[in-house]
N, C-alpha and C positions, 0 to 999 in steps of 0.2 A: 404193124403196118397192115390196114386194109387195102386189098387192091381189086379191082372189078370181078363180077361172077362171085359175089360170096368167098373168096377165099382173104385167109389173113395169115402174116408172121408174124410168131409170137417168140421172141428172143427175152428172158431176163438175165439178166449177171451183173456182179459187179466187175467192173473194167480192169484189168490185172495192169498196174504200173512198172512192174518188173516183168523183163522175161522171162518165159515159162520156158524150163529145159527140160525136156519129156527124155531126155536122152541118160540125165546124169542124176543118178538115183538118191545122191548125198543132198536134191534137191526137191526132193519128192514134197516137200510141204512148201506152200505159197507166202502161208505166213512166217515171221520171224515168232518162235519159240513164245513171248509173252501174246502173242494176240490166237495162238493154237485154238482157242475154244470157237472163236468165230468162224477159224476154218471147218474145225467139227460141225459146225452149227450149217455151216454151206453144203454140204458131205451129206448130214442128214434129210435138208429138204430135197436134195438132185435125187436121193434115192426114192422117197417120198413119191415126187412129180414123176421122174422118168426112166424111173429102174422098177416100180410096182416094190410094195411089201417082201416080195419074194418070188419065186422065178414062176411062181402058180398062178399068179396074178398079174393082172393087165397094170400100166402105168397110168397114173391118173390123164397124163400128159403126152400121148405118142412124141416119141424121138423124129424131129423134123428131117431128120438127113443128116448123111456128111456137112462140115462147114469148108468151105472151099480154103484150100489151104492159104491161100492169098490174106484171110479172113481170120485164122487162127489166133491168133497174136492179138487179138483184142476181145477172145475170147477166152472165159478159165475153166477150167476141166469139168467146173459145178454148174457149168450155164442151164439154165431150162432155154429150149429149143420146140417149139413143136409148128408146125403148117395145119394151118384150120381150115377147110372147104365142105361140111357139111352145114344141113339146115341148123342145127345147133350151135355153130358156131359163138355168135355174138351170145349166149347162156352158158358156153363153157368161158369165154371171155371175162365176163359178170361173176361167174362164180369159183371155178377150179381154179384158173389165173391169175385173178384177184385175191383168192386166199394162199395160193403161193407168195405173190406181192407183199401181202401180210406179213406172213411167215421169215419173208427175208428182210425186210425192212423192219421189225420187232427189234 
């Protein structure tokens, strides 16, 4: 979403059809047991975008903020998230976001 003054949200995920129970750990995976590799494959690029390589390094993607908990529930653990309001914006758009996009939809 662009909104005036240069700034943008930039949300990706895929839409979780079941409830996520953060609470009950016998649920800790989203998928059912045969589709596990796609959740590996979700796991991978959230680290990727918004966790950095490792804790020495910046994320490709700054983490946008909390998601309001109202919000939650159509959100999955592996969302890319981030708020854009510098001059670079629409270049990180075009290229960092886009090749995430890539990434996930492969």
């Amino acid at each position: 979403v662009s909104l005036p003054g240069n700034k943008h949200l930039v949300a990706l995920d895929f839409q979780p059809v079941l409830p996520i129970n953060n609470d009950d750990e016998s649920s800790a995976n989203l998928f059912p047991e045969q589709y596990s590799h796609l959740e590996s494959k979700l796991l991978a690029i959230h680290r990727k975008y918004q966790k950095g390589s490792d804790e020495a390094t910046e994320p490709l993607l700054a983490w946008g903020g909390d998601i309001p908990p109202q919000a939650l529930r159509w959100f999955s653990p592996y969302a890319l998230w981030t708020r854009l309001s510098d001059e670079n914006a629409i270049q990180t758009v075009s290229t960092t976001v886009w090749d995430a996009y890539r990434e996930y939809v492969d």
